[in-house]
Structures are given as structure tokens and as C-alpha cells.
C-alpha positions in Angstrom: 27.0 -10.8 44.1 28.1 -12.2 41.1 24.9 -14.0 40.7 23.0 -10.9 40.9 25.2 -9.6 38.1 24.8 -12.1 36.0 21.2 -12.2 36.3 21.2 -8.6 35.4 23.4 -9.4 32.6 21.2 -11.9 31.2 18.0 -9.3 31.9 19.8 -7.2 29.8 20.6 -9.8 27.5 16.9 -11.1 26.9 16.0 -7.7 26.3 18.2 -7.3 23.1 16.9 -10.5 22.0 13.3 -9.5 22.3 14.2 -6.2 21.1 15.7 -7.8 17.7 13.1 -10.3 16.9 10.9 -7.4 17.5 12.4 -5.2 14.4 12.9 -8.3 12.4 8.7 -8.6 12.9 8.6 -5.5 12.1 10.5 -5.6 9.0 9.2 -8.4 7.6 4.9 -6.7 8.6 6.4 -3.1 7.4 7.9 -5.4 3.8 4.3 -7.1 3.5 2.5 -3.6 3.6 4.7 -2.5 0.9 4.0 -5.3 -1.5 0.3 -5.1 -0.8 0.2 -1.4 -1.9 2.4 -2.2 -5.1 -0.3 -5.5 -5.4 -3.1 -2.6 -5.6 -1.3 -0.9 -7.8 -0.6 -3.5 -10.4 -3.7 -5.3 -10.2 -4.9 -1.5 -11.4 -2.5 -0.6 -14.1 -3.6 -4.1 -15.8 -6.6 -3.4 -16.1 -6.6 0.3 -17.6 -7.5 -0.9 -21.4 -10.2 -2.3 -19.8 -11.4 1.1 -17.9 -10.8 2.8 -21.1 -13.7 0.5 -22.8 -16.0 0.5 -20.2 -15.9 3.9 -19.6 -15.3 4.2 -23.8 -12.9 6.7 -23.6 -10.5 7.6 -26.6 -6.8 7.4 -25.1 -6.5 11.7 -25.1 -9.5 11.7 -22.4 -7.8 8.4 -20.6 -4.8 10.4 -20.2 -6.6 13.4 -18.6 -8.1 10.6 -16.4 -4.8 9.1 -15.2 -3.5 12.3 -14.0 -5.9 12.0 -11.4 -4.6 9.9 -9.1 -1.6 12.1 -8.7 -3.8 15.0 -8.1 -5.7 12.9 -5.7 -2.7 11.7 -3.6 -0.9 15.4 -3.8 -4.1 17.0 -2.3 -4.1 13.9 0.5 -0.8 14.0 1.1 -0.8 17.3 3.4 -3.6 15.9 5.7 -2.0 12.5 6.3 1.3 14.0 8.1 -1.9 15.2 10.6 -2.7 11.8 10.6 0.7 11.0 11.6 0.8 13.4 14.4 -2.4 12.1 15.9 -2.6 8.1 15.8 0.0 5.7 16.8 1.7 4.4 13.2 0.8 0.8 13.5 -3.1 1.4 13.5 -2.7 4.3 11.0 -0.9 1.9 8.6 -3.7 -1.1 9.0 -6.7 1.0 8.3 -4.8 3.3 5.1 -3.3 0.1 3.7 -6.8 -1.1 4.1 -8.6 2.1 2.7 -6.3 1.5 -0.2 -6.9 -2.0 -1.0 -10.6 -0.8 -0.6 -10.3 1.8 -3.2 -9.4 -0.6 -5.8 -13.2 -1.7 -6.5 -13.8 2.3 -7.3 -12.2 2.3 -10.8 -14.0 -0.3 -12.3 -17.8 1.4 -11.4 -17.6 4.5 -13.3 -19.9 4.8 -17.0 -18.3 8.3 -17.8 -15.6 10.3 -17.6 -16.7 12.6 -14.8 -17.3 10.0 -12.6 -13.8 8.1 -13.8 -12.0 10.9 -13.2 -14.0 11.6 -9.5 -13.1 8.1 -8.6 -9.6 8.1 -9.5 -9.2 11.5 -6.9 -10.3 9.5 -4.6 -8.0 6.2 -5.9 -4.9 8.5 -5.6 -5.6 10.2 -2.3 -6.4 7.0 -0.4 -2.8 5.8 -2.3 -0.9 8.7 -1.1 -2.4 9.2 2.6 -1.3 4.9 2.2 1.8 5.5 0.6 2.9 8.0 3.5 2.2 6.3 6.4 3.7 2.8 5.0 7.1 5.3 4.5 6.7 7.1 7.5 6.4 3.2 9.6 9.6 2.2 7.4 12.0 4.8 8.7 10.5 3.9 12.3 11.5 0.6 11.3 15.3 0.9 10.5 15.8 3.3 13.4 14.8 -0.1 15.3 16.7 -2.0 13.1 19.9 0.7 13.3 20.3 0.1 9.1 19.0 1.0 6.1 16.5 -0.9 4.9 14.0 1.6 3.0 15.1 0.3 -0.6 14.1 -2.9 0.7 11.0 -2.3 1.2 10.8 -0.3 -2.5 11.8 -3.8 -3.8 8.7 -5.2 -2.0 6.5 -2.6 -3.3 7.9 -3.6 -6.6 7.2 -7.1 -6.3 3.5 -6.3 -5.4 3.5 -4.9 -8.5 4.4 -7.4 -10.7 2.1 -10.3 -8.5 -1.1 -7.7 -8.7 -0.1 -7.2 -12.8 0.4 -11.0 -13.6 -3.0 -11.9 -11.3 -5.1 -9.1 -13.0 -3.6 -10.1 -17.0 -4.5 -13.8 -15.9 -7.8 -12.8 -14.4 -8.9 -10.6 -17.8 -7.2 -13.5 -19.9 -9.6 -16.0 -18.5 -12.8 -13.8 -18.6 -13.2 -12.7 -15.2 -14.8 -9.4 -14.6 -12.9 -6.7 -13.7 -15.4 -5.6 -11.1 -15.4 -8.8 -9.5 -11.7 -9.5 -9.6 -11.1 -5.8 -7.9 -13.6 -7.2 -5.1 -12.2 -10.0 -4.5 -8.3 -9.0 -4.7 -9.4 -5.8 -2.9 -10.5 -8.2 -0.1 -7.7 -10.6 0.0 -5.3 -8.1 0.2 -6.7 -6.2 3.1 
């Protein structure tokens, strides 16, 4: 008998285990998705002055163009807590983070305004629809985890941000088309 009890014991035990290095996975996958987004992100704000010439824009019609991606990502935002409801998080989160990295090549293609402004709806509604289920699979991840871990992941997102900026100032610093450069850091990063 006592055999018996400690081999249910140690059942029990090995599925804690298992069950921690499981959230700690998690965290450190749901902590990569965060910094990939912010990566997007920065690799995009660097390159705005460069948008602006391309598209030759005077910094009033830039500014109208830069509110798009908010409007984008509001309008997207209702449809992805549907998405939410429908897939399984961990697929949902691979192909938006994915979508998002994906979009990044958009805002360098546009000769006009119109079509700027087009693209960046589309820029800010793959972000947001992103940006929702990257949150949505972080609160999953500290109810696993049992702690708050959510700014965490923020810092993360923040880092992203800061390796995407430095990599895109580098990459306009030594010539590279910005075209290109979105390609191939769109591609890396998903």
C-alpha cells in the first residue's frame, strides 16, 4: 500500500512539474510574440520620414495618414474577439502575429496618399486583430502561471521596439531600401 501511494504521489508530482515547465514555455513563446509585434512596429516608425518622401507628402497630409492605423485596428478589433471564440489561441496567435509581420512590406509600396492611407487601414487592422490575440494568449498564460505577468510581456513589446527602431535607423543609415529591408525583416520575424 504505501508503494502504491507513493507512486501516486510522484504521478502527481510529475504532473506539476510538467505542468510548470509547460507555463514557463509558454511564457517565454507568449514574451517572444510580444517583442516581435513591438519589432514590427519599430522597424515601421523608423522609417516614416522615409514614407513621407516616397510618397512626397507635406507633414499635415502625413499626419492624416498616421491616424490610419488606429482606425484600421479599431474597426478590426471587434471581429477578432470572433476570432477568439472560434480558433484555439495558439494557432490564432501564429498566423495574426504572422499577418502582422506580413503587413509590414505594405507601407513602403504606396506612390500616393490614397493608397498610403488604404495600406496603413490595413497596417493597423492586421496590428490590432495581432495585438488582441497576443493579449488575450497572455492572460491565458498567467492563469497557468497563477501571477501576473502581463507587464512583462509590455516590456517585451517594448524591447521589440527599440531592436526593430535601431535595425531599421541602421538599415536606412547604410542605404538599404526600405522596401527590401521590410521584406526581409517582415520574413525573419514571422
Amino acid at each position: 500500500r504505501s508503494g502504491a501511494r507513493r507512486q501516486e504521489r510522484g504521478g502527481h508530482y510529475d504532473r506539476r512539474v510538467t505542468a510548470a515547465a509547460d507555463a514557463r514555455r509558454a511564457r517565454r513563446a507568449t514574451a517572444a510574440v510580444f517583442c516581435v509585434h513591438g519589432a514590427v512596429t519599430g522597424s515601421f516608425a523608423a522609417r516614416v520620414p522615409w514614407i513621407a518622401s516616397h510618397v512626397s507628402v507635406d507633414v499635415g497630409h502625413l499626419g492624416l495618414a498616421l491616424l490610419m492605423p488606429g482606425i484600421g485596428a479599431l474597426v478590426a478589433m471587434p471581429f477578432s474577439g470572433r476570432l477568439a471564440h472560434r480558433f484555439a489561441f495558439r494557432p490564432l496567435v501564429a498566423v495574426t502575429i504572422a499577418a502582422w509581420c506580413a503587413a509590414l512590406v505594405l507601407p513602403a509600396l504606396p506612390t500616393s496618399l490614397a493608397l498610403l492611407c488604404a495600406v496603413l487601414l490595413v497596417f493597423g487592422a492586421a496590428a490590432g486583430i495581432a495585438d488582441m490575440a497576443m493579449n488575450a494568449q497572455g492572460v491565458l498564460v498567467e492563469k497557468q502561471l497563477g501571477t501576473s505577468v502581463m507587464s512583462s510581456f509590455h516590456g517585451f513589446w517594448s524591447v521589440g521596439v527599440l531592436a526593430g527602431s535601431a535595425l531599421s535607423a541602421g538599415a536606412s543609415r547604410a542605404g538599404v531600401d526600405p522596401r527590401l529591408q521590410f521584406a526581409v525583416t517582415a520574413a525573419v520575424l514571422a
